[in-house]
mmJSON file of the N, C-alpha and C atoms, coordinates in Angstrom:
{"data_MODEL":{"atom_site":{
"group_PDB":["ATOM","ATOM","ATOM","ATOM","ATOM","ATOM","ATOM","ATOM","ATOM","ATOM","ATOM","ATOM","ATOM","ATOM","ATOM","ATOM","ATOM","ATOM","ATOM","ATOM","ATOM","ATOM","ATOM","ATOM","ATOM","ATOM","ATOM","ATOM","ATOM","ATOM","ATOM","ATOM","ATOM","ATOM","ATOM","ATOM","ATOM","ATOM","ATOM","ATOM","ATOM","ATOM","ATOM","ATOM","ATOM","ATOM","ATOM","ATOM","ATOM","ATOM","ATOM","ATOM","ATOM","ATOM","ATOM","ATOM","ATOM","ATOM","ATOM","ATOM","ATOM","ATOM","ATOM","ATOM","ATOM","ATOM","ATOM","ATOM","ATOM","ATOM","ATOM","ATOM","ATOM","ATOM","ATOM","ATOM","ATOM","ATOM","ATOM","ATOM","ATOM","ATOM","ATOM","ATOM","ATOM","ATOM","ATOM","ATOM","ATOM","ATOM","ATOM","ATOM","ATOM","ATOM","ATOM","ATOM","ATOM","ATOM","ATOM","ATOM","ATOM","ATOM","ATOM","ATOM","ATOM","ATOM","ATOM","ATOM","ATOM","ATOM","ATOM","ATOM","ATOM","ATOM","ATOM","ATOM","ATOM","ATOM","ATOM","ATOM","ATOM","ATOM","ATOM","ATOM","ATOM","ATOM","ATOM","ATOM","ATOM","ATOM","ATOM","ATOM","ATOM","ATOM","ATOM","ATOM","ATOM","ATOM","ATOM","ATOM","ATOM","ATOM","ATOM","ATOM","ATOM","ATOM","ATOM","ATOM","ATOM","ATOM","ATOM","ATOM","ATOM","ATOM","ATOM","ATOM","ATOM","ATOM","ATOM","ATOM","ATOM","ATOM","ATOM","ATOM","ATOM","ATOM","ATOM","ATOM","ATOM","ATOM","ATOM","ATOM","ATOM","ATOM","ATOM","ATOM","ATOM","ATOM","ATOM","ATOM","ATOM","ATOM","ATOM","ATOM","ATOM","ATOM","ATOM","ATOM","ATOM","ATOM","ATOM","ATOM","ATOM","ATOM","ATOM","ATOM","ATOM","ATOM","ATOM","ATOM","ATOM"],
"id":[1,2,3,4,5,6,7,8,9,10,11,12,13,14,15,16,17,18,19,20,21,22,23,24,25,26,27,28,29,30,31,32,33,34,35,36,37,38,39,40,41,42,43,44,45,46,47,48,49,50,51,52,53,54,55,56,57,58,59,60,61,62,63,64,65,66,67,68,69,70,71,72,73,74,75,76,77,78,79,80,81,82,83,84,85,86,87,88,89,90,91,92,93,94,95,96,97,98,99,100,101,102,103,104,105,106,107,108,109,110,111,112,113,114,115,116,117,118,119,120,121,122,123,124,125,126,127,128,129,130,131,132,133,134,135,136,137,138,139,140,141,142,143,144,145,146,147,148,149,150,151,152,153,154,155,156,157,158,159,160,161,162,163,164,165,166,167,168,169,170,171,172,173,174,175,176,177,178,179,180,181,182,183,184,185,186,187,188,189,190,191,192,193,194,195,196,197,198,199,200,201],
"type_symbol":["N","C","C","N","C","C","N","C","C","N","C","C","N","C","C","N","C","C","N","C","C","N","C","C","N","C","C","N","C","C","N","C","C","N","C","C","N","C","C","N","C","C","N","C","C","N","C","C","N","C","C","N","C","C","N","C","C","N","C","C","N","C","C","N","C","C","N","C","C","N","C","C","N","C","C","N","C","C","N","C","C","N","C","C","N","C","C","N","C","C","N","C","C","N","C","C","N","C","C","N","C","C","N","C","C","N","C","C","N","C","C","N","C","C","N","C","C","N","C","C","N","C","C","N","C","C","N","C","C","N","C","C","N","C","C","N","C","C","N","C","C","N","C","C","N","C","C","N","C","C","N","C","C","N","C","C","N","C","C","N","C","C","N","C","C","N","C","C","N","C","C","N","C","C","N","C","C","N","C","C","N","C","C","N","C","C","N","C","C","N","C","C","N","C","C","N","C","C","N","C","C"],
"label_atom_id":["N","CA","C","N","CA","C","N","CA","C","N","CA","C","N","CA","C","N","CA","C","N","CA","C","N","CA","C","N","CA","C","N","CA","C","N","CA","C","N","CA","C","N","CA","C","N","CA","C","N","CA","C","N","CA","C","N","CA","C","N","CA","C","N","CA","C","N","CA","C","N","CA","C","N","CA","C","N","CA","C","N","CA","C","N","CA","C","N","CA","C","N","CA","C","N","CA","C","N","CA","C","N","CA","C","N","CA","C","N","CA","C","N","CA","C","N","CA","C","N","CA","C","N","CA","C","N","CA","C","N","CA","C","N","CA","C","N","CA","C","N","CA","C","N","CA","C","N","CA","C","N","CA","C","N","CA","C","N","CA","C","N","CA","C","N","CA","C","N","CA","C","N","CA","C","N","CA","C","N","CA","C","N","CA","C","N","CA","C","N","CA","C","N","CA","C","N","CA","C","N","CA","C","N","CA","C","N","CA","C","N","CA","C","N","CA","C","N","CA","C","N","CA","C","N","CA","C","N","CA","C","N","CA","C"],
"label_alt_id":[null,null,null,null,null,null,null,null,null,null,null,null,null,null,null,null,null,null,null,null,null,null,null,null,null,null,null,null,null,null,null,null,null,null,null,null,null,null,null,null,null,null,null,null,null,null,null,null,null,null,null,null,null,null,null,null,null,null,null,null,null,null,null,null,null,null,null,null,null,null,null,null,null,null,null,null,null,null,null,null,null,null,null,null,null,null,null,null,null,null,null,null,null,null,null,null,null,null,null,null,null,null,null,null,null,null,null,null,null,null,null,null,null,null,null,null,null,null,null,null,null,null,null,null,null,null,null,null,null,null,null,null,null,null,null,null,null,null,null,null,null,null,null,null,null,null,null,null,null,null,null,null,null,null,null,null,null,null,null,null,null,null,null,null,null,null,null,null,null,null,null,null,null,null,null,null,null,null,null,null,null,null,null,null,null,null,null,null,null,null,null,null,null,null,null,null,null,null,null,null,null],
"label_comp_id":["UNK","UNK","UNK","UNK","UNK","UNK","UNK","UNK","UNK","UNK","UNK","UNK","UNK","UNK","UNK","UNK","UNK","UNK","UNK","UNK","UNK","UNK","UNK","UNK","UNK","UNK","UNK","UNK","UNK","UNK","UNK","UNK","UNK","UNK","UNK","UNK","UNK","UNK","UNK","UNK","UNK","UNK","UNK","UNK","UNK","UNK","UNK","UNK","UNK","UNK","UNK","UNK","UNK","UNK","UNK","UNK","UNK","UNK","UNK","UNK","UNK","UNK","UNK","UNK","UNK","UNK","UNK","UNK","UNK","UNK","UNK","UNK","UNK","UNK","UNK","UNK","UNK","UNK","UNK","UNK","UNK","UNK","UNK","UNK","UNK","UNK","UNK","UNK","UNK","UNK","UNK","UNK","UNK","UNK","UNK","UNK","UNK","UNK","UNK","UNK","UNK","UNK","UNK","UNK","UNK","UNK","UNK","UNK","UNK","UNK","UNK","UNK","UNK","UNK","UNK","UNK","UNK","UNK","UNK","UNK","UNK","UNK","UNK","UNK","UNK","UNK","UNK","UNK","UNK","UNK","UNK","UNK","UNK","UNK","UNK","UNK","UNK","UNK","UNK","UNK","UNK","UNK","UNK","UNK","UNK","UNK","UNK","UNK","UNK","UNK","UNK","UNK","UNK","UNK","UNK","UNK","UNK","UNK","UNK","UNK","UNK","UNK","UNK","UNK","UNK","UNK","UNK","UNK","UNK","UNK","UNK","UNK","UNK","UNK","UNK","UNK","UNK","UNK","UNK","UNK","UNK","UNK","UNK","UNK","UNK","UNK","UNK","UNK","UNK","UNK","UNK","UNK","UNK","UNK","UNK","UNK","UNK","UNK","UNK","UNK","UNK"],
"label_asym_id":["A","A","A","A","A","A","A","A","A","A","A","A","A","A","A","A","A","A","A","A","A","A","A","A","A","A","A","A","A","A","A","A","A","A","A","A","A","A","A","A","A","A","A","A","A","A","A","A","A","A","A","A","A","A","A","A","A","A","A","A","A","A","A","A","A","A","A","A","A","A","A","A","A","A","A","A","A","A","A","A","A","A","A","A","A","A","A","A","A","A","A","A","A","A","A","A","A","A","A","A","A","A","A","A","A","A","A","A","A","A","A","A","A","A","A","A","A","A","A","A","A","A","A","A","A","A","A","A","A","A","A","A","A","A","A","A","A","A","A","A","A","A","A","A","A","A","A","A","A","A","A","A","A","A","A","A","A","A","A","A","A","A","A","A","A","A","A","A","A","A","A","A","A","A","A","A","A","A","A","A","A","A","A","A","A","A","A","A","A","A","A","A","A","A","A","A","A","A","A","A","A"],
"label_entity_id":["1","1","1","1","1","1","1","1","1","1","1","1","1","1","1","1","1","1","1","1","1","1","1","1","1","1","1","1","1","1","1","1","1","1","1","1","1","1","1","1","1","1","1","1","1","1","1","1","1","1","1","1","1","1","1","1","1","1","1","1","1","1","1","1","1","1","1","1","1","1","1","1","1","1","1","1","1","1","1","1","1","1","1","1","1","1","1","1","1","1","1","1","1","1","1","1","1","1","1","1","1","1","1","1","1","1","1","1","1","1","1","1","1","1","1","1","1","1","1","1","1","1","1","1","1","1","1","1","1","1","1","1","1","1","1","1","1","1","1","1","1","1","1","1","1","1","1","1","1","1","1","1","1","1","1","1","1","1","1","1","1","1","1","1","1","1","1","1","1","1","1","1","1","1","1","1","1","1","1","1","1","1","1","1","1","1","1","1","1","1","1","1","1","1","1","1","1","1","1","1","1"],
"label_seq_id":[1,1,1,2,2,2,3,3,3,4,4,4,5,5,5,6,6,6,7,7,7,8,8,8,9,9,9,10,10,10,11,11,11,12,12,12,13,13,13,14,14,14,15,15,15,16,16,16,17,17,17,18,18,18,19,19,19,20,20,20,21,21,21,22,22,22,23,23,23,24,24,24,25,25,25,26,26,26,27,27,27,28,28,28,29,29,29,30,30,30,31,31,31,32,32,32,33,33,33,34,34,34,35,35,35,36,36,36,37,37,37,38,38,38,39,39,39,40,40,40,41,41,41,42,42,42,43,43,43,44,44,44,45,45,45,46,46,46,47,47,47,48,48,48,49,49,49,50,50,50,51,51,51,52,52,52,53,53,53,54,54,54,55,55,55,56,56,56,57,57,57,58,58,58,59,59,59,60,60,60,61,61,61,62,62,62,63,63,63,64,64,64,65,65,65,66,66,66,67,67,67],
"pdbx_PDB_ins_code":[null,null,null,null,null,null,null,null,null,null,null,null,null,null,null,null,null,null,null,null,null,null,null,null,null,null,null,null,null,null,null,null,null,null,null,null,null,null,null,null,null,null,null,null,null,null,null,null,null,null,null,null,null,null,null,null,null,null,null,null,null,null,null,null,null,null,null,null,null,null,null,null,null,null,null,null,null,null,null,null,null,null,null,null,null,null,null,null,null,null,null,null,null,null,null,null,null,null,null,null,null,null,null,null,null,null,null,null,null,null,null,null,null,null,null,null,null,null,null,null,null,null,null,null,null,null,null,null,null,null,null,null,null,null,null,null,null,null,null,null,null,null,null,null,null,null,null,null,null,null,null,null,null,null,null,null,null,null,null,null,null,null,null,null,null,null,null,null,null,null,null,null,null,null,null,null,null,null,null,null,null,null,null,null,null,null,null,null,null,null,null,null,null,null,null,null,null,null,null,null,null],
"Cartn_x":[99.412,98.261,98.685,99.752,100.054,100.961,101.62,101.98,101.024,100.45,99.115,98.246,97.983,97.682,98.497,99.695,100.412,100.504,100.493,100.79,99.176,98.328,96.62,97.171,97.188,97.644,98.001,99.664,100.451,99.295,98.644,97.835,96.649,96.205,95.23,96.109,96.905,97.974,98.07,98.511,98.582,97.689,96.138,95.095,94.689,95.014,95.182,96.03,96.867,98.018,97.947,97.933,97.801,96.849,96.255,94.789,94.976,96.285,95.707,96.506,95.94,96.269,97.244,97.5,98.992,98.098,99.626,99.168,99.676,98.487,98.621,99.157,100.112,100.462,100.932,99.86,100.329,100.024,100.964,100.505,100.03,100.318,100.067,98.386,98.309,96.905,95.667,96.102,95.508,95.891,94.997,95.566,96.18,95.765,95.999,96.151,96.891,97.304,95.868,95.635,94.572,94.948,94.283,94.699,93.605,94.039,93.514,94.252,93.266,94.324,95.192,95.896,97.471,97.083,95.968,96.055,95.267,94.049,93.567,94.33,95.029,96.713,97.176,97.972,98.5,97.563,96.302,95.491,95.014,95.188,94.63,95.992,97.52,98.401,98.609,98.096,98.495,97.541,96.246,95.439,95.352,96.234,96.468,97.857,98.413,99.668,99.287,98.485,98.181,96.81,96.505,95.908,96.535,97.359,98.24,98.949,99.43,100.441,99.441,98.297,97.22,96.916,96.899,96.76,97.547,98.982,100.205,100.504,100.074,100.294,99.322,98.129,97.177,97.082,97.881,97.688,98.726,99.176,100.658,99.916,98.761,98.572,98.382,98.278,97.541,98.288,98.829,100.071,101.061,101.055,101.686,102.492,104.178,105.202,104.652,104.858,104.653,105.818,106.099,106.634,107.432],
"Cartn_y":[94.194,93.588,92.457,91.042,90.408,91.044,91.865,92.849,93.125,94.161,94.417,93.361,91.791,91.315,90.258,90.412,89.664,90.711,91.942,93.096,92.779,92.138,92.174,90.981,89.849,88.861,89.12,89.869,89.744,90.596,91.26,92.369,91.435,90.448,89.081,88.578,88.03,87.145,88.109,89.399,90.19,90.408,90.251,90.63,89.379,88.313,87.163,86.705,87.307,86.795,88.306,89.174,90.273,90.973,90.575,91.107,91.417,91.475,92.316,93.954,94.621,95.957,96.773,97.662,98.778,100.438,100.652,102.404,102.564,103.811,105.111,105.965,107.087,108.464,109.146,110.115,111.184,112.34,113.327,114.302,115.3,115.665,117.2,116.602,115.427,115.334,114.659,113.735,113.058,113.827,114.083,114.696,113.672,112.155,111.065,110.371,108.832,107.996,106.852,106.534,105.17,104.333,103.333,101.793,101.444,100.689,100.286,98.628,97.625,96.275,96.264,95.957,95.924,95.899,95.331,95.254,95.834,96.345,97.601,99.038,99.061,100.173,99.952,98.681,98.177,98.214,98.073,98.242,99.476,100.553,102.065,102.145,102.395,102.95,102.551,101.323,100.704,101.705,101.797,102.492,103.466,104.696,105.643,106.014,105.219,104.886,104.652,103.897,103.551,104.753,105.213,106.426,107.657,107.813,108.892,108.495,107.263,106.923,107.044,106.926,106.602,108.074,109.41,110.48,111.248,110.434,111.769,110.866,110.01,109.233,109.464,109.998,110.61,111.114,112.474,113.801,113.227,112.086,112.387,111.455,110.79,110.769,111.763,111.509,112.924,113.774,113.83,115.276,115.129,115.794,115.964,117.073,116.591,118.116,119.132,120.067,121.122,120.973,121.17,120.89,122.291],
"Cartn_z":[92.718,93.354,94.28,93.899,94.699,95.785,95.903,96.965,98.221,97.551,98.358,98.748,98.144,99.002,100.424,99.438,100.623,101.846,102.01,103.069,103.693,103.24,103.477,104.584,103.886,104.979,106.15,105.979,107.261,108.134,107.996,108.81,109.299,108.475,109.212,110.326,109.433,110.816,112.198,111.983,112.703,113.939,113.326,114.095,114.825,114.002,114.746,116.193,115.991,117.071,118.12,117.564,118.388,118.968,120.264,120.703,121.776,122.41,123.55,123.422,124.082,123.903,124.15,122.921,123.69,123.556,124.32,124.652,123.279,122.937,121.944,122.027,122.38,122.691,121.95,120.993,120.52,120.901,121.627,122.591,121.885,120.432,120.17,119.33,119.006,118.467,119.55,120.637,121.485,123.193,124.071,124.954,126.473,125.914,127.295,126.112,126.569,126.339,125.927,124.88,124.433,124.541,124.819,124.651,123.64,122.507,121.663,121.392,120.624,120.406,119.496,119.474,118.486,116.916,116.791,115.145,114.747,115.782,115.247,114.931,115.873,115.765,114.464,114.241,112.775,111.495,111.748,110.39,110.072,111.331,110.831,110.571,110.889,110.183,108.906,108.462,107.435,106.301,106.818,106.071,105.622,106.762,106.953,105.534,105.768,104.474,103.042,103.11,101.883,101.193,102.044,101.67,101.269,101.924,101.209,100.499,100.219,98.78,97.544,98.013,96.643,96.366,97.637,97.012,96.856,96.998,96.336,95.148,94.702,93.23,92.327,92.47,91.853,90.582,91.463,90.394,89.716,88.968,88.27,87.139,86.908,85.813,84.626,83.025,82.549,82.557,82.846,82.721,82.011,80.807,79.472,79.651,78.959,79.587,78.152,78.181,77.339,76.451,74.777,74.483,72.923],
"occupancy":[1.0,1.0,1.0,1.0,1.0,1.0,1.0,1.0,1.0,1.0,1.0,1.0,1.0,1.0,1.0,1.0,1.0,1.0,1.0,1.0,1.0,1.0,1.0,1.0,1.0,1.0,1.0,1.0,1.0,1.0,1.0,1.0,1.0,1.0,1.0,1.0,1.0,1.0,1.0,1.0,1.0,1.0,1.0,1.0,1.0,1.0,1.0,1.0,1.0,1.0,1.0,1.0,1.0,1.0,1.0,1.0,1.0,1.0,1.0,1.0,1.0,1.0,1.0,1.0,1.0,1.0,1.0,1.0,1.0,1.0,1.0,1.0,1.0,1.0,1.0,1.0,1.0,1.0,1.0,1.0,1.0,1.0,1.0,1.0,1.0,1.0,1.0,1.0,1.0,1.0,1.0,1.0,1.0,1.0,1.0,1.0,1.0,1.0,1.0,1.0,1.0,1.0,1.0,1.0,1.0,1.0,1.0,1.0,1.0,1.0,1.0,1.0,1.0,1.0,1.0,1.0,1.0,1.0,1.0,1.0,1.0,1.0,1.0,1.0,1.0,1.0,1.0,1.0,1.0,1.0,1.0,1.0,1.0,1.0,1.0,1.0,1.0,1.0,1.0,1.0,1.0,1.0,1.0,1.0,1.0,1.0,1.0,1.0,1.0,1.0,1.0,1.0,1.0,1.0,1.0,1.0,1.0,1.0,1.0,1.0,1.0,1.0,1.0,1.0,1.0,1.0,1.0,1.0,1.0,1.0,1.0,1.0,1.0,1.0,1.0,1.0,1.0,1.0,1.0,1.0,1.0,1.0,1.0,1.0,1.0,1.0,1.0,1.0,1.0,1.0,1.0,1.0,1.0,1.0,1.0,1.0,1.0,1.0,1.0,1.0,1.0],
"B_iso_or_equiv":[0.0,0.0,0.0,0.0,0.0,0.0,0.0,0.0,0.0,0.0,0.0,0.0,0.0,0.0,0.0,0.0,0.0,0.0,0.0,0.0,0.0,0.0,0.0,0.0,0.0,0.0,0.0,0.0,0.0,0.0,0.0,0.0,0.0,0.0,0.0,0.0,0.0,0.0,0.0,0.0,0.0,0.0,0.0,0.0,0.0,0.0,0.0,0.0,0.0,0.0,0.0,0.0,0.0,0.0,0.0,0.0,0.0,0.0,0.0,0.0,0.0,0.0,0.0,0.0,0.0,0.0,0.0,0.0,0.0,0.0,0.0,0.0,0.0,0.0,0.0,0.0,0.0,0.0,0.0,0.0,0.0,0.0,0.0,0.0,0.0,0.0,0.0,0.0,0.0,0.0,0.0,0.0,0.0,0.0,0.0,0.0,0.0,0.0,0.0,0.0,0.0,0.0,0.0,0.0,0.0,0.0,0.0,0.0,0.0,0.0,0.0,0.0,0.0,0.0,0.0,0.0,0.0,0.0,0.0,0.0,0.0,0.0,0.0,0.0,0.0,0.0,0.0,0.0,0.0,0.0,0.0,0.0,0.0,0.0,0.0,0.0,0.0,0.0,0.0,0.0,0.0,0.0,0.0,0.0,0.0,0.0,0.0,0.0,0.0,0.0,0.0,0.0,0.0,0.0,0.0,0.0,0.0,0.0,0.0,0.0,0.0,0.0,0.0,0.0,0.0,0.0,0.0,0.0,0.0,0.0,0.0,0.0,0.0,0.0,0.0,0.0,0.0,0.0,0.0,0.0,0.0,0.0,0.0,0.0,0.0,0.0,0.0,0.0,0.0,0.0,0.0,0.0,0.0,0.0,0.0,0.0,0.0,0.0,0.0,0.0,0.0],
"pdbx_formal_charge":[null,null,null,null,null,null,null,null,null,null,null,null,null,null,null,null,null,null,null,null,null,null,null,null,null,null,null,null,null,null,null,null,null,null,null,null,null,null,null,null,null,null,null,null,null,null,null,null,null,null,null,null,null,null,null,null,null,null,null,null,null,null,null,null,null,null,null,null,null,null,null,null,null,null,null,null,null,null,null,null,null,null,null,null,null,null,null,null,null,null,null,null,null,null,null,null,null,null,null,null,null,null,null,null,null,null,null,null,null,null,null,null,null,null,null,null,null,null,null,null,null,null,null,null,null,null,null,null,null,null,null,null,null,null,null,null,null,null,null,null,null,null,null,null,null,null,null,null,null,null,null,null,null,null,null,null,null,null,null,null,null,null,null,null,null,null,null,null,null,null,null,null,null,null,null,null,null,null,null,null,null,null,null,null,null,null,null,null,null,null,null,null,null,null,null,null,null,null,null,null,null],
"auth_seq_id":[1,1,1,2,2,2,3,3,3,4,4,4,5,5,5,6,6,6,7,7,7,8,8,8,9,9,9,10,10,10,11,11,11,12,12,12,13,13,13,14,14,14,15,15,15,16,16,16,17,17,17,18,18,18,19,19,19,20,20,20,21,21,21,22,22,22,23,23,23,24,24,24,25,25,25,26,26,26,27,27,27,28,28,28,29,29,29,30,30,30,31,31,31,32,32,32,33,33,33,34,34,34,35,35,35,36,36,36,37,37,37,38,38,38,39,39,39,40,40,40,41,41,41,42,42,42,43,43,43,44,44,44,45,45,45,46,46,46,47,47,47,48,48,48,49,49,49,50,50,50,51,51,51,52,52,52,53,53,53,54,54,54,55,55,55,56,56,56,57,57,57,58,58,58,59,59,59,60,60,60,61,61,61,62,62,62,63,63,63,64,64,64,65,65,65,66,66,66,67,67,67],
"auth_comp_id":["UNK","UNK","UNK","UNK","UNK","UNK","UNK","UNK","UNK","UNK","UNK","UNK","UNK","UNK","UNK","UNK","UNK","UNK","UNK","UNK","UNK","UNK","UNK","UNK","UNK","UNK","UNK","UNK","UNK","UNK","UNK","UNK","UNK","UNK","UNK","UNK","UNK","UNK","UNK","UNK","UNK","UNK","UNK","UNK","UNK","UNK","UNK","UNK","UNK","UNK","UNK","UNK","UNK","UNK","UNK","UNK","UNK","UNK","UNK","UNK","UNK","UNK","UNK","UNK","UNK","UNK","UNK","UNK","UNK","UNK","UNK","UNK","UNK","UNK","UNK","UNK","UNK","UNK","UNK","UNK","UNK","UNK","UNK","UNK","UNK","UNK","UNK","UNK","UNK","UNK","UNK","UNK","UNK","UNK","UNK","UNK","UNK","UNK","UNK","UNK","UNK","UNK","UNK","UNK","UNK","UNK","UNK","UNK","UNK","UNK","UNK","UNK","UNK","UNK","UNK","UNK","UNK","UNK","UNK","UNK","UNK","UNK","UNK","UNK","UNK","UNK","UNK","UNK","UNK","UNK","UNK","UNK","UNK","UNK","UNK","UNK","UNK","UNK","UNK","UNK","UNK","UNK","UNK","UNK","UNK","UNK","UNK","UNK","UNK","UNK","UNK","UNK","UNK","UNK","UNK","UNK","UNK","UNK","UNK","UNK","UNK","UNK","UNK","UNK","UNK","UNK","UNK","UNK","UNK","UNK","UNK","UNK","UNK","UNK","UNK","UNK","UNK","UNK","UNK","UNK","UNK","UNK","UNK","UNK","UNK","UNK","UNK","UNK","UNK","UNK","UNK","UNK","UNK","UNK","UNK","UNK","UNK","UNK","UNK","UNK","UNK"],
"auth_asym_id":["A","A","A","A","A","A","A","A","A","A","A","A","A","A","A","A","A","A","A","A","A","A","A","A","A","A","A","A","A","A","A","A","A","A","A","A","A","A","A","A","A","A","A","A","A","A","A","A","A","A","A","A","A","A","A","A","A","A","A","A","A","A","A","A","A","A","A","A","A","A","A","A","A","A","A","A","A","A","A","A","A","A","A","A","A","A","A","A","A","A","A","A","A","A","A","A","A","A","A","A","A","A","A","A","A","A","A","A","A","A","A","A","A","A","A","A","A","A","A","A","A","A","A","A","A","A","A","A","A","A","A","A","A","A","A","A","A","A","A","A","A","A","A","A","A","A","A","A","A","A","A","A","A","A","A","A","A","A","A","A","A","A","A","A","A","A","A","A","A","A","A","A","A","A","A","A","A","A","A","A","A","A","A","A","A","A","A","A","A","A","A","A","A","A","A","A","A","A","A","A","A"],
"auth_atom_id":["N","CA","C","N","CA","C","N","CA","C","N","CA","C","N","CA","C","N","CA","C","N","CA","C","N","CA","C","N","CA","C","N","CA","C","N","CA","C","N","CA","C","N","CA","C","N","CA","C","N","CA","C","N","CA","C","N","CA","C","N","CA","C","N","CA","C","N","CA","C","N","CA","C","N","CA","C","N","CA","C","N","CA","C","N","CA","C","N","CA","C","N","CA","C","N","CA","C","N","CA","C","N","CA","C","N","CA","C","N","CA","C","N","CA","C","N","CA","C","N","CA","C","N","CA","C","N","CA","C","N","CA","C","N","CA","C","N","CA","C","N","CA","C","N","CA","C","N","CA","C","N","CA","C","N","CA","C","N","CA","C","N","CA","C","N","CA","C","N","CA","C","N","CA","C","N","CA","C","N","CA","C","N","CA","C","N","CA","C","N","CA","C","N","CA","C","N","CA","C","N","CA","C","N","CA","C","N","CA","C","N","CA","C","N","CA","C","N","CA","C","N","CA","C","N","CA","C","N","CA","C","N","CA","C"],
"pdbx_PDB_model_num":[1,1,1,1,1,1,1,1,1,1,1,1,1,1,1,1,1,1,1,1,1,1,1,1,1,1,1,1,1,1,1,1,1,1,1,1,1,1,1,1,1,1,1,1,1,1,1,1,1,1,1,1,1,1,1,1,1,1,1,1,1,1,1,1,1,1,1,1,1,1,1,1,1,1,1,1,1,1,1,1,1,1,1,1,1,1,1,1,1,1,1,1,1,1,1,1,1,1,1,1,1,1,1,1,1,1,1,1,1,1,1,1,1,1,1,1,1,1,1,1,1,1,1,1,1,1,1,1,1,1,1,1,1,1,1,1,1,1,1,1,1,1,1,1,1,1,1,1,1,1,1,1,1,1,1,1,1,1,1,1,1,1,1,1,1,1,1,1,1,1,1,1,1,1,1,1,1,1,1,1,1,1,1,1,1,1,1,1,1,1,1,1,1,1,1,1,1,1,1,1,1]
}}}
């Protein structure tokens, strides 16, 4: 938990200091280049991460080896 919130922080600080905008380019999912502000960029990947760590850590509760 203190992890996760210290990674919460740096992503405040982040949005703090970082506002003006970069290019996006992912060609096979986006077909032109976005500009979005920097810590909106940094807080969807972050989200994007922590969403899939939470659903490939999931299924591994509960599961008893056969014995």
């Amino acid at each position: 938990t203190i992890f996760l919130v210290a990674v919460l922080l740096l992503l405040v600080i982040m949005g703090m200091n970082n506002r003006q905008p970069v290019e996006l380019a992912m060609p096979p999912l986006l077909p032109k280049s976005q500009k979005y502000p920097a810590a909106l960029v940094y807080f969807g990947f972050f989200g994007i991460g922590l969403l899939t760590g939470s659903i490939l850590t999931a299924g591994r509760k509960g599961k008893s080896k056969p014995e």
